[in-house]
PDB file of N, CA, C and O in Angstrom:
ATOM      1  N   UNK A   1       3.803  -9.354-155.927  1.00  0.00           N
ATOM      2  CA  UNK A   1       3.108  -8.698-154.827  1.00  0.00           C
ATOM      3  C   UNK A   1       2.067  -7.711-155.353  1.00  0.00           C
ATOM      4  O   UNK A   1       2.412  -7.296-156.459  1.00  0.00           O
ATOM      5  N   UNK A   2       1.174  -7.313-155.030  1.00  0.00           N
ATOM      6  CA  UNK A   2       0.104  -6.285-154.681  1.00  0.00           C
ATOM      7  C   UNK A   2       0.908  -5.285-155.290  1.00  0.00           C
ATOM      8  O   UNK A   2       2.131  -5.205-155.176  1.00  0.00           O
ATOM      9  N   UNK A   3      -0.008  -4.340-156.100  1.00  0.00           N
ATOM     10  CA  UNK A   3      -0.044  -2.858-156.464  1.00  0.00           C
ATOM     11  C   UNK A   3      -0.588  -1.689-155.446  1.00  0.00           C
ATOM     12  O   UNK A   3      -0.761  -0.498-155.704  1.00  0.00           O
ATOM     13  N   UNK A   4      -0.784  -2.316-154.339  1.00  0.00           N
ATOM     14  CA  UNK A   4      -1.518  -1.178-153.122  1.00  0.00           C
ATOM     15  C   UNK A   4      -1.142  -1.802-151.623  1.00  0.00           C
ATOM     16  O   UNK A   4      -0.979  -2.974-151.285  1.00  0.00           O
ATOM     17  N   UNK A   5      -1.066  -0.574-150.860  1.00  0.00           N
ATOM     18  CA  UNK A   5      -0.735  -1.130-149.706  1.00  0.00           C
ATOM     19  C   UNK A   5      -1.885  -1.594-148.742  1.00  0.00           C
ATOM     20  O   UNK A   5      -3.047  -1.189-148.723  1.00  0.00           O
ATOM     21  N   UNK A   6      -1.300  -2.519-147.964  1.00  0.00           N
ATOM     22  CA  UNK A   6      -2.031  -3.646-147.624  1.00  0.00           C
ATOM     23  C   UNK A   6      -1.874  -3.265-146.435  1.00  0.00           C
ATOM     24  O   UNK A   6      -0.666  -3.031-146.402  1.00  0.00           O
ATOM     25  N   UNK A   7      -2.546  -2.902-144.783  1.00  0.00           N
ATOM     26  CA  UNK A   7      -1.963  -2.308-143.470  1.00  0.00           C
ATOM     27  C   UNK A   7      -2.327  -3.951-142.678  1.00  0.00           C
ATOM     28  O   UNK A   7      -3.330  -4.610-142.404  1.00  0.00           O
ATOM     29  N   UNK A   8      -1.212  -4.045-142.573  1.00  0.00           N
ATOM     30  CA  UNK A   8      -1.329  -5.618-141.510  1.00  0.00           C
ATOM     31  C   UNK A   8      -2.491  -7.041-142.114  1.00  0.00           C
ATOM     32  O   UNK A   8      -3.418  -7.597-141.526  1.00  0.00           O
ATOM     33  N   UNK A   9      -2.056  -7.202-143.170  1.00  0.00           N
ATOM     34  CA  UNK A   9      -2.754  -8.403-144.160  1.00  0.00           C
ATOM     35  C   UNK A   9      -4.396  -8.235-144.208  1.00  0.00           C
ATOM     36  O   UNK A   9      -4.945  -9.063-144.936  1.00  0.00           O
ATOM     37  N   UNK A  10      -5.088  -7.484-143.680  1.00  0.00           N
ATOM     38  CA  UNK A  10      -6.380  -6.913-144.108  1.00  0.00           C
ATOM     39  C   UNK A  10      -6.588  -5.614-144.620  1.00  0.00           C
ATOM     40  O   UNK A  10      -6.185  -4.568-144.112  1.00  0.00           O
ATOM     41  N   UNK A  11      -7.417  -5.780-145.933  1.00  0.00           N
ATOM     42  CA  UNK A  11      -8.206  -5.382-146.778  1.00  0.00           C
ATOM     43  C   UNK A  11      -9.476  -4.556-146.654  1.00  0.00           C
ATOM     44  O   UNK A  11     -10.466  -5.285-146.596  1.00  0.00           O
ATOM     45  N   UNK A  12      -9.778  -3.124-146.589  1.00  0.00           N
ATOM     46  CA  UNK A  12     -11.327  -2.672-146.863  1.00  0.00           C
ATOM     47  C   UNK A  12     -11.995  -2.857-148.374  1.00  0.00           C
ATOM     48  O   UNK A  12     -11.308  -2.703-149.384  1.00  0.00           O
ATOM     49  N   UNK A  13     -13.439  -3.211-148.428  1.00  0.00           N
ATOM     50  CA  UNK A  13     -13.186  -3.100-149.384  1.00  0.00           C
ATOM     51  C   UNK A  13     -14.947  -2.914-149.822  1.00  0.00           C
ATOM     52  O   UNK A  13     -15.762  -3.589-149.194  1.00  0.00           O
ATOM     53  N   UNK A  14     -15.347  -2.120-150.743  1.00  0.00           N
ATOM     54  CA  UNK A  14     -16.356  -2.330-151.402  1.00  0.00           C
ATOM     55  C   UNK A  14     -17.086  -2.264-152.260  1.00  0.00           C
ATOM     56  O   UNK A  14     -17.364  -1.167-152.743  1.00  0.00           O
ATOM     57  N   UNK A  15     -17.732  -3.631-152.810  1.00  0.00           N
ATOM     58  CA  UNK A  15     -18.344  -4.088-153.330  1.00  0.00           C
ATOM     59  C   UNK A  15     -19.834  -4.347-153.502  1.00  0.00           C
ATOM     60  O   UNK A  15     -20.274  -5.188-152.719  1.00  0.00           O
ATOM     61  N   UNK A  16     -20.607  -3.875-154.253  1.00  0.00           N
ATOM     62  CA  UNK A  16     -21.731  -4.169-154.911  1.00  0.00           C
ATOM     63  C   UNK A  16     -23.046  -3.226-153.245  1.00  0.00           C
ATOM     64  O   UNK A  16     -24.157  -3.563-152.835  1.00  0.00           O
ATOM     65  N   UNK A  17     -22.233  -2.224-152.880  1.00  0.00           N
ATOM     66  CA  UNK A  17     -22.654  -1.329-152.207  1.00  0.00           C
ATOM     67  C   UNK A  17     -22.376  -1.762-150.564  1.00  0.00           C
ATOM     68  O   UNK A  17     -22.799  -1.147-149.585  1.00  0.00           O
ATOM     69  N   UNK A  18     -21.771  -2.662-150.564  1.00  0.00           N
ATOM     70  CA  UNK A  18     -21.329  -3.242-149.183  1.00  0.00           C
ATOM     71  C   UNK A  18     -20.302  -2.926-148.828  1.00  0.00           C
ATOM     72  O   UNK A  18     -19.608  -2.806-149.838  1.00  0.00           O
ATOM     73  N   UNK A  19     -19.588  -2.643-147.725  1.00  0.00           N
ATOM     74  CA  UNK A  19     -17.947  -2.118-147.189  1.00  0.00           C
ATOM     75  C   UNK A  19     -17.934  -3.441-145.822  1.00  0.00           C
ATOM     76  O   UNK A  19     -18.544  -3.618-144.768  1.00  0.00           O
ATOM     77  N   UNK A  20     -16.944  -4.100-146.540  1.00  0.00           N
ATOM     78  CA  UNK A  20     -16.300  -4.854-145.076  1.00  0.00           C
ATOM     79  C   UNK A  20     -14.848  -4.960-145.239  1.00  0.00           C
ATOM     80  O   UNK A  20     -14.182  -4.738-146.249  1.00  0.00           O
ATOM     81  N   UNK A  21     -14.503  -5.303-144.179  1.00  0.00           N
ATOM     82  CA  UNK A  21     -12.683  -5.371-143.656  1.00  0.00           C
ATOM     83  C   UNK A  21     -12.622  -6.540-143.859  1.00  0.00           C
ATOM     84  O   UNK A  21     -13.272  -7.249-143.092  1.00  0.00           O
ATOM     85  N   UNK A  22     -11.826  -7.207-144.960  1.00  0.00           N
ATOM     86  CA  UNK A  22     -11.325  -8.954-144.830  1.00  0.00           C
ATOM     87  C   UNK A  22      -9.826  -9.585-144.821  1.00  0.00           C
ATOM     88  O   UNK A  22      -9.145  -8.847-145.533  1.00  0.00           O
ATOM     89  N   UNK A  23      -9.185 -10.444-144.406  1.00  0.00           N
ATOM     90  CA  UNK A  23      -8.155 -10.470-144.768  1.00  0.00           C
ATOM     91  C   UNK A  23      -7.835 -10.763-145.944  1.00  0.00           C
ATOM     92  O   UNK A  23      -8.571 -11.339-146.746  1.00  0.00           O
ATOM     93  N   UNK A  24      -6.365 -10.276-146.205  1.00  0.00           N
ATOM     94  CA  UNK A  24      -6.041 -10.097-147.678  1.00  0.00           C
ATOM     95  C   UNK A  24      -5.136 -10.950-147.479  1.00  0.00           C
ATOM     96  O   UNK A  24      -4.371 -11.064-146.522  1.00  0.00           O
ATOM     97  N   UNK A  25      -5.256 -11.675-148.592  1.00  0.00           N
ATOM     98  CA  UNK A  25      -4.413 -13.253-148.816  1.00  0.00           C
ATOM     99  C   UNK A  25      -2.934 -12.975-148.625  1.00  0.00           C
ATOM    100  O   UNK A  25      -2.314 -12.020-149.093  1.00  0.00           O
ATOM    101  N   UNK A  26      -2.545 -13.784-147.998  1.00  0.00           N
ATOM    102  CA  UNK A  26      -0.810 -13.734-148.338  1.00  0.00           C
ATOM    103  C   UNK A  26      -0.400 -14.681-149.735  1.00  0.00           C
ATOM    104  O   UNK A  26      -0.969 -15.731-150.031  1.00  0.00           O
ATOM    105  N   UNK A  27       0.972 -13.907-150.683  1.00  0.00           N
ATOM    106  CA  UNK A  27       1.294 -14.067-151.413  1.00  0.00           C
ATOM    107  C   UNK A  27       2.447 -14.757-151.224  1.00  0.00           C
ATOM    108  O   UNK A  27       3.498 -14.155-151.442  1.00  0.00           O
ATOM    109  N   UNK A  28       2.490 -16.119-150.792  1.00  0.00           N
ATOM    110  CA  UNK A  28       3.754 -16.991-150.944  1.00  0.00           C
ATOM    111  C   UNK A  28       4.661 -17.163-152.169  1.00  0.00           C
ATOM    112  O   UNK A  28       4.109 -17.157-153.269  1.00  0.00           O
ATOM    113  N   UNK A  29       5.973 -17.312-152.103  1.00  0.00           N
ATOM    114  CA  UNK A  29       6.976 -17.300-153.012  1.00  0.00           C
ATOM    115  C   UNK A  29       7.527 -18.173-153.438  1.00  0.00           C
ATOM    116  O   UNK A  29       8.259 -18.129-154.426  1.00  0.00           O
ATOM    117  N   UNK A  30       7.203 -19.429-152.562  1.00  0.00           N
ATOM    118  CA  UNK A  30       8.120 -20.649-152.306  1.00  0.00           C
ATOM    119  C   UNK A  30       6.902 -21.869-151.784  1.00  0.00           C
ATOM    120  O   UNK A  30       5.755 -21.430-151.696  1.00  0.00           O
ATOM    121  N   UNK A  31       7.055 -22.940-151.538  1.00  0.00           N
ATOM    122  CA  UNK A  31       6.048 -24.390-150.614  1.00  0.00           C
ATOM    123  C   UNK A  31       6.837 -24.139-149.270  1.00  0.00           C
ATOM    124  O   UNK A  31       6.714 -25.203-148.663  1.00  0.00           O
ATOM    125  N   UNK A  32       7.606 -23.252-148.473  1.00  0.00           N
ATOM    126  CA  UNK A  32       8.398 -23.039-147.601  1.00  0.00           C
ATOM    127  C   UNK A  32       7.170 -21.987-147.072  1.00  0.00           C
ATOM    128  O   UNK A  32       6.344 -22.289-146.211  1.00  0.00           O
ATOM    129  N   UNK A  33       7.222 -20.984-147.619  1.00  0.00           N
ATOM    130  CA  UNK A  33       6.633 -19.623-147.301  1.00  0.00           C
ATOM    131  C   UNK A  33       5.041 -20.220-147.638  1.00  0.00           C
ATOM    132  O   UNK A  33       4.089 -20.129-146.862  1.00  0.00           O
ATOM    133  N   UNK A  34       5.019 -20.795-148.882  1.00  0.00           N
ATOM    134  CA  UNK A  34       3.128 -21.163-148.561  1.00  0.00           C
ATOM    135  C   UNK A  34       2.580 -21.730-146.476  1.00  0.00           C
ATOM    136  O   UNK A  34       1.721 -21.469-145.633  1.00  0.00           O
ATOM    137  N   UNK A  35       3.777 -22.567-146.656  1.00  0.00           N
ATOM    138  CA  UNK A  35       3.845 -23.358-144.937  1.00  0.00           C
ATOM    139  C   UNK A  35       2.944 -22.113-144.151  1.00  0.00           C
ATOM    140  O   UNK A  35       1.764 -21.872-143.897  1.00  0.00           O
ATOM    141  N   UNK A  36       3.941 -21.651-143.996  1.00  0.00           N
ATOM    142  CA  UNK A  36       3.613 -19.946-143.151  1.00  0.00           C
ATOM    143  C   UNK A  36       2.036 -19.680-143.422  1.00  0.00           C
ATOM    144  O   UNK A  36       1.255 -19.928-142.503  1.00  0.00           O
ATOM    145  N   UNK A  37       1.576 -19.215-144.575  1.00  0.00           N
ATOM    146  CA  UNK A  37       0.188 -18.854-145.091  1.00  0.00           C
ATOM    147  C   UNK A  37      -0.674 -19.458-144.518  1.00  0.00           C
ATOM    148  O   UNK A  37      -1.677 -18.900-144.072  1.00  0.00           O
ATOM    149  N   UNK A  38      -0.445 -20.719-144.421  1.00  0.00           N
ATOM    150  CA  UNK A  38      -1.182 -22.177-144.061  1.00  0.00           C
ATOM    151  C   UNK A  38      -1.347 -21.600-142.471  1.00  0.00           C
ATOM    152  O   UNK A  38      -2.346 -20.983-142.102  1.00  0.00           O
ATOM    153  N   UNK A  39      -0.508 -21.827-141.838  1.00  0.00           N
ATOM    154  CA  UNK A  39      -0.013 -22.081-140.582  1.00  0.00           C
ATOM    155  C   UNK A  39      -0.850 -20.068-139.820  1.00  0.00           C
ATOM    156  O   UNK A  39      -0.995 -19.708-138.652  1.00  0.00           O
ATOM    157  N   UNK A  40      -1.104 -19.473-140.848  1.00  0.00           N
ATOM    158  CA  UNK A  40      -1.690 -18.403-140.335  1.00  0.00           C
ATOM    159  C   UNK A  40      -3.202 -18.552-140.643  1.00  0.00           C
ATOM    160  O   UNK A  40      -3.854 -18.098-139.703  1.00  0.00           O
ATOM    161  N   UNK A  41      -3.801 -18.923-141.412  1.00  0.00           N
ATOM    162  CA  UNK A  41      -4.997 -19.256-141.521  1.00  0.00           C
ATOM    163  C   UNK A  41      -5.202 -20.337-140.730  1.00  0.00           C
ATOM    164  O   UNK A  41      -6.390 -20.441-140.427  1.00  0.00           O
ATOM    165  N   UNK A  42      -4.411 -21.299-140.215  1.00  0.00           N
ATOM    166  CA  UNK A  42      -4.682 -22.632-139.184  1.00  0.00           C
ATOM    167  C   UNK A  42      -5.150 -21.676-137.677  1.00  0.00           C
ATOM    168  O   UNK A  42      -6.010 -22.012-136.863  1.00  0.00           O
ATOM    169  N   UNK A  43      -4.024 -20.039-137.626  1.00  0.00           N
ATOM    170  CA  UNK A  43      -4.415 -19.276-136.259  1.00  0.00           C
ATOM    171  C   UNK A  43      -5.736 -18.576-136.460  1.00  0.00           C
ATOM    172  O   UNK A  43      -6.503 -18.868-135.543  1.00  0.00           O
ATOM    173  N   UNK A  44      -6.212 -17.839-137.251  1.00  0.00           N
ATOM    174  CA  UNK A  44      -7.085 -17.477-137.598  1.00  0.00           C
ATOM    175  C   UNK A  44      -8.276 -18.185-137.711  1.00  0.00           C
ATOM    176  O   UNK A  44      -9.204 -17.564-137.192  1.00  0.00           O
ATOM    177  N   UNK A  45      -8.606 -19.277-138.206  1.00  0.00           N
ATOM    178  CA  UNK A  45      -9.639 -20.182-138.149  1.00  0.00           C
ATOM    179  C   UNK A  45      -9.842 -20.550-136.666  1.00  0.00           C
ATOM    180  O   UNK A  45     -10.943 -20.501-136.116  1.00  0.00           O
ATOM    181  N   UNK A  46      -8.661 -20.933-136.042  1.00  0.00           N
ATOM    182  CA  UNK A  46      -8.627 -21.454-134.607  1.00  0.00           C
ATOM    183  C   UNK A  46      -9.100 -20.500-133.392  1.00  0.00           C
ATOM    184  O   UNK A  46      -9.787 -20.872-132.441  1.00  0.00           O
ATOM    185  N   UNK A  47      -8.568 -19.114-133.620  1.00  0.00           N
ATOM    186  CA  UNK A  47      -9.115 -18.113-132.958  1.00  0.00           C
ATOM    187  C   UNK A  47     -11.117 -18.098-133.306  1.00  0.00           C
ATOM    188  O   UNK A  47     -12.085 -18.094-132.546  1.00  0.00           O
ATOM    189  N   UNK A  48     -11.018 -18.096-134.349  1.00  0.00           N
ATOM    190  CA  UNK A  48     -12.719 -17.411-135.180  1.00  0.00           C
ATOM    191  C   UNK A  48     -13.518 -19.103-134.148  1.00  0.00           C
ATOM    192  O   UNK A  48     -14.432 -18.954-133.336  1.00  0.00           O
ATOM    193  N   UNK A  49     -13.110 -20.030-134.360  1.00  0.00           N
ATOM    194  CA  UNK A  49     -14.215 -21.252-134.105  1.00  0.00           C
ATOM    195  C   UNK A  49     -13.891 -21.418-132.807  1.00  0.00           C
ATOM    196  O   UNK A  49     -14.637 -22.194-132.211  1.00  0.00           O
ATOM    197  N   UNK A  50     -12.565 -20.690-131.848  1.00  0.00           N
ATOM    198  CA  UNK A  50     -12.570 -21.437-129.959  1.00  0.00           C
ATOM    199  C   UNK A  50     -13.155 -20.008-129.139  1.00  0.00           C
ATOM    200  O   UNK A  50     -13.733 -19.976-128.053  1.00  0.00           O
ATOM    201  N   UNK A  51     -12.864 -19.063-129.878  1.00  0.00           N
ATOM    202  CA  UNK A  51     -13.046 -17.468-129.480  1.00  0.00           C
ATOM    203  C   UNK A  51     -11.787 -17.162-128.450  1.00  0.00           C
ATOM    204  O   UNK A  51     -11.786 -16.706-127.307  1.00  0.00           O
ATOM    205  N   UNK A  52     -10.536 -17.669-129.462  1.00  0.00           N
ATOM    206  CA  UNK A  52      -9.507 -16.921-128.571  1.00  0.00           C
ATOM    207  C   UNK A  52      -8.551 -16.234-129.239  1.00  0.00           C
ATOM    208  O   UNK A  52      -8.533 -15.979-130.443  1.00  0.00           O
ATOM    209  N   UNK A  53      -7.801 -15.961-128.459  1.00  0.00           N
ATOM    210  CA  UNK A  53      -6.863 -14.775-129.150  1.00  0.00           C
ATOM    211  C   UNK A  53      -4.990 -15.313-129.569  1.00  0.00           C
ATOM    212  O   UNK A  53      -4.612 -16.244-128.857  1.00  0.00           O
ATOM    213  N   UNK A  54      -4.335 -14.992-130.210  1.00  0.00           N
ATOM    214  CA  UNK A  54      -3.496 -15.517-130.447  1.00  0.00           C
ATOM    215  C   UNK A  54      -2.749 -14.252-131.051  1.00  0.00           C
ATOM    216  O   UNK A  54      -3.053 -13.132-131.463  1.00  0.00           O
ATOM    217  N   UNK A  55      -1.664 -14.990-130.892  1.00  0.00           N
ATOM    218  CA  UNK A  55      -0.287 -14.051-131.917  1.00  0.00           C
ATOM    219  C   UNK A  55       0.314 -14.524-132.989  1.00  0.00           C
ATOM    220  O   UNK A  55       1.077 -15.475-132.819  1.00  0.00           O
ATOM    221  N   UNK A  56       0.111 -13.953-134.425  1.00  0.00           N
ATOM    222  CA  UNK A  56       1.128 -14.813-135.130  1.00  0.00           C
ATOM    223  C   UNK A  56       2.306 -14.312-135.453  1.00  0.00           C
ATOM    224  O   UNK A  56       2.164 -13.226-136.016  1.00  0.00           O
ATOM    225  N   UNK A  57       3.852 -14.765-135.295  1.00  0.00           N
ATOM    226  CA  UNK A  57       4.900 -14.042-135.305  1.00  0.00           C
ATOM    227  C   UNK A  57       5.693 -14.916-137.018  1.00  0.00           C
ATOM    228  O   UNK A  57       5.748 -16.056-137.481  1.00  0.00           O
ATOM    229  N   UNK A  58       6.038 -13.890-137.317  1.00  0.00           N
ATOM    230  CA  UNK A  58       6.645 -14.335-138.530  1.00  0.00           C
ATOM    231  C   UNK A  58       8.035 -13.613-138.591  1.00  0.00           C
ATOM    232  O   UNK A  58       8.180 -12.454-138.978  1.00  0.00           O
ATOM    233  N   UNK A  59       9.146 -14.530-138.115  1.00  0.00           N
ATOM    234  CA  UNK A  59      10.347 -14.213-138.162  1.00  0.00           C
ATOM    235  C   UNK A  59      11.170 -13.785-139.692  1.00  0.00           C
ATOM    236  O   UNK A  59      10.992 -14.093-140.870  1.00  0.00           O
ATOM    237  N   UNK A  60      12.040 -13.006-139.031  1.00  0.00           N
ATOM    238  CA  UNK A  60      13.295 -12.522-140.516  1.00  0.00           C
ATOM    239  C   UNK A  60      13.998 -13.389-140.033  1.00  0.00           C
ATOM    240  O   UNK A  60      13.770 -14.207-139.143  1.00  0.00           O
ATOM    241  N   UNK A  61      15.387 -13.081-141.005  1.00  0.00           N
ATOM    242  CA  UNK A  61      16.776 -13.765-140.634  1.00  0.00           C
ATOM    243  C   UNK A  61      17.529 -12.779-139.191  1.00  0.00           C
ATOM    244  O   UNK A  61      17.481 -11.582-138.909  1.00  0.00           O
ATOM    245  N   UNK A  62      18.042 -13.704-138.681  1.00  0.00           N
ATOM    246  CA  UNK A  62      18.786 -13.385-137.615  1.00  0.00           C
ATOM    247  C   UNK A  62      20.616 -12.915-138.022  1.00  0.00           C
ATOM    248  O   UNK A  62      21.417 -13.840-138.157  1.00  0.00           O
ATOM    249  N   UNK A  63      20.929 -11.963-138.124  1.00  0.00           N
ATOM    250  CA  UNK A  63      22.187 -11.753-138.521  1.00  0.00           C
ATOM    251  C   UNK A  63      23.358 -11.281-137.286  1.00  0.00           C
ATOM    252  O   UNK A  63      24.518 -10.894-137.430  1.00  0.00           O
ATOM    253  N   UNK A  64      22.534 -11.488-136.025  1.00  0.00           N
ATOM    254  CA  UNK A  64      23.584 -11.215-135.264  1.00  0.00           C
ATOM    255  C   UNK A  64      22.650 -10.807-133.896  1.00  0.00           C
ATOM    256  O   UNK A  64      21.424 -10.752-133.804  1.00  0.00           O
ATOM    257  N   UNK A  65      23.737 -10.530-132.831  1.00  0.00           N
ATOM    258  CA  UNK A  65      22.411 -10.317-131.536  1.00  0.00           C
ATOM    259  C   UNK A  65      22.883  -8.889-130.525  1.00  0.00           C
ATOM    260  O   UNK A  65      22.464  -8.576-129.410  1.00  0.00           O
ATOM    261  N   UNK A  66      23.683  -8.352-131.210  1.00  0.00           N
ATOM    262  CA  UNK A  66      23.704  -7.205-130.853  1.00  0.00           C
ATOM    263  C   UNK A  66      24.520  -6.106-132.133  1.00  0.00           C
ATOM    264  O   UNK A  66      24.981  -6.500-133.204  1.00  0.00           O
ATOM    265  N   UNK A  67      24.506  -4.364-131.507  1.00  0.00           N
ATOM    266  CA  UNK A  67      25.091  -3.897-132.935  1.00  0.00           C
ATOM    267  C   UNK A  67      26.067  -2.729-132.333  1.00  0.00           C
ATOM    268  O   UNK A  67      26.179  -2.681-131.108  1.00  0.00           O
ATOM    269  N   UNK A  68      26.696  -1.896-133.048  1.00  0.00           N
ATOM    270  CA  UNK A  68      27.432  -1.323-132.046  1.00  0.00           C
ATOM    271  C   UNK A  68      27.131  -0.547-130.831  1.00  0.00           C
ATOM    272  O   UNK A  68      27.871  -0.625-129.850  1.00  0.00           O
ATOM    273  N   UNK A  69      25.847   0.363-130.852  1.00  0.00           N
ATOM    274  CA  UNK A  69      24.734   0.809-130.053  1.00  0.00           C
ATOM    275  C   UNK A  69      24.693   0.100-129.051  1.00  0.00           C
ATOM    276  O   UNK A  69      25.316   0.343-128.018  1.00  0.00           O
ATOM    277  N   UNK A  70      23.800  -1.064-129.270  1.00  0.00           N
ATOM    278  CA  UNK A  70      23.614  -2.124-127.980  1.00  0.00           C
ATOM    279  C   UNK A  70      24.730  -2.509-126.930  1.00  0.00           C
ATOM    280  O   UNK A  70      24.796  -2.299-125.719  1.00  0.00           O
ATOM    281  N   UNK A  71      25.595  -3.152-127.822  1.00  0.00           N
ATOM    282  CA  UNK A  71      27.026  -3.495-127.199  1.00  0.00           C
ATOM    283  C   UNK A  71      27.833  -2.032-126.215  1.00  0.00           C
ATOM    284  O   UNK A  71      28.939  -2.076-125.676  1.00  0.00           O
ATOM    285  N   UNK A  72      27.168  -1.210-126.226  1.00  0.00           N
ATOM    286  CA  UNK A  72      27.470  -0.190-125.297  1.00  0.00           C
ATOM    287  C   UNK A  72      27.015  -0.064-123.522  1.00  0.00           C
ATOM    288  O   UNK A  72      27.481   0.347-122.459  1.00  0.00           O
ATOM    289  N   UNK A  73      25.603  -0.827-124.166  1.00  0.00           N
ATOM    290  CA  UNK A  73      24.779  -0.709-122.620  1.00  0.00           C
ATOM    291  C   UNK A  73      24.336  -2.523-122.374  1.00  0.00           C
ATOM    292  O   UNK A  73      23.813  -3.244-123.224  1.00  0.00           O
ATOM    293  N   UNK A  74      24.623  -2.803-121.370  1.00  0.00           N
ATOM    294  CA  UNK A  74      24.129  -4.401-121.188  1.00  0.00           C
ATOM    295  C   UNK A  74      22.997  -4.476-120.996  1.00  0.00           C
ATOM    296  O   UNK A  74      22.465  -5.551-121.273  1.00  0.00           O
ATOM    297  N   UNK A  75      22.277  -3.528-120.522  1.00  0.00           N
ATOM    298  CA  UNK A  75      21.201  -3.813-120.293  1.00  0.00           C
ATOM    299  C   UNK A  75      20.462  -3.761-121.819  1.00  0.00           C
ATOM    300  O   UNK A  75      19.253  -3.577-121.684  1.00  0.00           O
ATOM    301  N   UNK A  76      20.813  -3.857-123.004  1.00  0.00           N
ATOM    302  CA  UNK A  76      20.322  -3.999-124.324  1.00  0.00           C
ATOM    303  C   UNK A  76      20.962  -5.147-124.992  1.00  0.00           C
ATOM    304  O   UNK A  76      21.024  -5.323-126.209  1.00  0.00           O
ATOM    305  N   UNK A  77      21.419  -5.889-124.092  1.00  0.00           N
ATOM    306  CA  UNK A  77      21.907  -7.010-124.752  1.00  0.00           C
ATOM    307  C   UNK A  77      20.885  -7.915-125.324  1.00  0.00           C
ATOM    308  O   UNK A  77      19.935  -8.115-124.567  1.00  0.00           O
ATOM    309  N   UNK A  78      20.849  -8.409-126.273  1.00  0.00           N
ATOM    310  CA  UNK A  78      19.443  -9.396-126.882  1.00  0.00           C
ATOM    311  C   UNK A  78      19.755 -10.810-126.120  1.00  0.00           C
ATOM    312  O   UNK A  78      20.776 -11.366-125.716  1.00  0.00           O
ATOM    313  N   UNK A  79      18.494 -11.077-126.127  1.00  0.00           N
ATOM    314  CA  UNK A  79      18.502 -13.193-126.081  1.00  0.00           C
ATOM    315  C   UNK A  79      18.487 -13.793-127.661  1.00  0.00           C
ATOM    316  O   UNK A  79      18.002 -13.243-128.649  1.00  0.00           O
ATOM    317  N   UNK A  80      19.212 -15.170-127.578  1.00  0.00           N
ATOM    318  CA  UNK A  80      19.386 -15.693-128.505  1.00  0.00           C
ATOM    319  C   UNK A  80      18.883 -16.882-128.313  1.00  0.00           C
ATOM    320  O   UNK A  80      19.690 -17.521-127.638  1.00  0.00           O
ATOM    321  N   UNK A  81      17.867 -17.564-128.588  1.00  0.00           N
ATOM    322  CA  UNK A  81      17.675 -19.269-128.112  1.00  0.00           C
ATOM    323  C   UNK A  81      17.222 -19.911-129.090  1.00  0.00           C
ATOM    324  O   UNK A  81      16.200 -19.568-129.682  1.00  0.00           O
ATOM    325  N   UNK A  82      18.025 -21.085-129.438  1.00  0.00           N
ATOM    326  CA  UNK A  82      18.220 -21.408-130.561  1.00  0.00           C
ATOM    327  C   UNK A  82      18.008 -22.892-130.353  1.00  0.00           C
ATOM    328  O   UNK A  82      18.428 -23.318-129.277  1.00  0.00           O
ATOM    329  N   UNK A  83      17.364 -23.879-131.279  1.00  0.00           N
ATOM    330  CA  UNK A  83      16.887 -25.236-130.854  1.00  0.00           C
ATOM    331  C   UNK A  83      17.395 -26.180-132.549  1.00  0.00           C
ATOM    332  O   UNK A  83      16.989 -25.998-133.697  1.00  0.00           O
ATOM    333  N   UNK A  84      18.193 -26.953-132.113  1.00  0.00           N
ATOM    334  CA  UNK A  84      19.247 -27.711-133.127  1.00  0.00           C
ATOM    335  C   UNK A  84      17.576 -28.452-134.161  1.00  0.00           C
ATOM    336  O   UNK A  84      17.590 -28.950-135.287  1.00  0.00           O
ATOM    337  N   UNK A  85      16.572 -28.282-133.400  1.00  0.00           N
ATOM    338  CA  UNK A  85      15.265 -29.088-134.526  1.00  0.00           C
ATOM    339  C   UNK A  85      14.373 -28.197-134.898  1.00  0.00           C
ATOM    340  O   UNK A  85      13.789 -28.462-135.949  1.00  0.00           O
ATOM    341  N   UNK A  86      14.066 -27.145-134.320  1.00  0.00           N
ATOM    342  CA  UNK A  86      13.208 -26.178-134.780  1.00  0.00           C
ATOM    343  C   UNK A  86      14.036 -24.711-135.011  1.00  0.00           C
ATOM    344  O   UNK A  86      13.421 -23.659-134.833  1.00  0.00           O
ATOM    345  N   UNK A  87      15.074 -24.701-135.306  1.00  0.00           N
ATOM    346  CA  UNK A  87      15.765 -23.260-134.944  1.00  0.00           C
ATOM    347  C   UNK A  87      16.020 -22.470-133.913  1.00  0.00           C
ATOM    348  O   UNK A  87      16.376 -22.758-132.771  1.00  0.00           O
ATOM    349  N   UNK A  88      15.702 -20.950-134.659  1.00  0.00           N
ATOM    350  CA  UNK A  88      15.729 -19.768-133.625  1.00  0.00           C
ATOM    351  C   UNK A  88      13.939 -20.148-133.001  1.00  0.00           C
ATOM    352  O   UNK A  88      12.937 -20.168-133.715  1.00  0.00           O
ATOM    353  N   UNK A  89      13.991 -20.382-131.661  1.00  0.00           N
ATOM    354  CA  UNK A  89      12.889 -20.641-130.677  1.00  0.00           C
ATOM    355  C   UNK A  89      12.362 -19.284-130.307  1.00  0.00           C
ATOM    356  O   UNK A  89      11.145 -19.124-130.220  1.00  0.00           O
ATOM    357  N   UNK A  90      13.375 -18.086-130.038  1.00  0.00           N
ATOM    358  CA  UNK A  90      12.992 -17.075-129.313  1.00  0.00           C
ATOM    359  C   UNK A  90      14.305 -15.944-129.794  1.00  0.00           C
ATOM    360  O   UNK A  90      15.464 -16.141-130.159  1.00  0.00           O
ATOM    361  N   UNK A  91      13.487 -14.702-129.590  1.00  0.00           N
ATOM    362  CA  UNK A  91      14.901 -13.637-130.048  1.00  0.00           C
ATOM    363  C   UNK A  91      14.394 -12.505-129.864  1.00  0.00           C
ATOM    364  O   UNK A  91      15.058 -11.490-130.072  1.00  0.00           O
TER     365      UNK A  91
END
């Protein structure tokens, strides 16, 4: 990884008397996690050439769906939806 912090995968930066904001590459670990990289530059390109807006969400591991806190009040109960071909769908 990077020796400097990076605030939400873009970069200031300048060069040869110029200052622009670019994104800063993601550093995949794995052909799993490159996927991801891919699959965010596929949103990014797609936004820049239709002029729309998008979200890209990049999930952790799921270790459970509530904690002792939550489990106090129902109304903090989490959703769990889970799809036997694509995984966790929603959370």
């Amino acid at each position: 990884p990077p020796n400097i912090d990076i605030e939400e995968g873009y970069i200031t930066i300048t060069h040869n008397g110029r200052t622009d904001t670019l994104p800063y590459p993601k550093q995949a670990s794995s052909f799993y996690h490159l996927s991801k990289v891919h699959d965010s530059h596929n949103i990014a390109f797609t936004c820049k050439a239709w002029g729309i807006r998008a979200t890209d969400l990049n999930q952790g591991v799921v270790y459970g769906v509530k904690t002792d806190e939550t489990a106090m009040h129902e109304e903090l109960y989490n959703r769990f939806d889970y799809d036997a071909i694509f995984g966790t769908a929603l959370n």
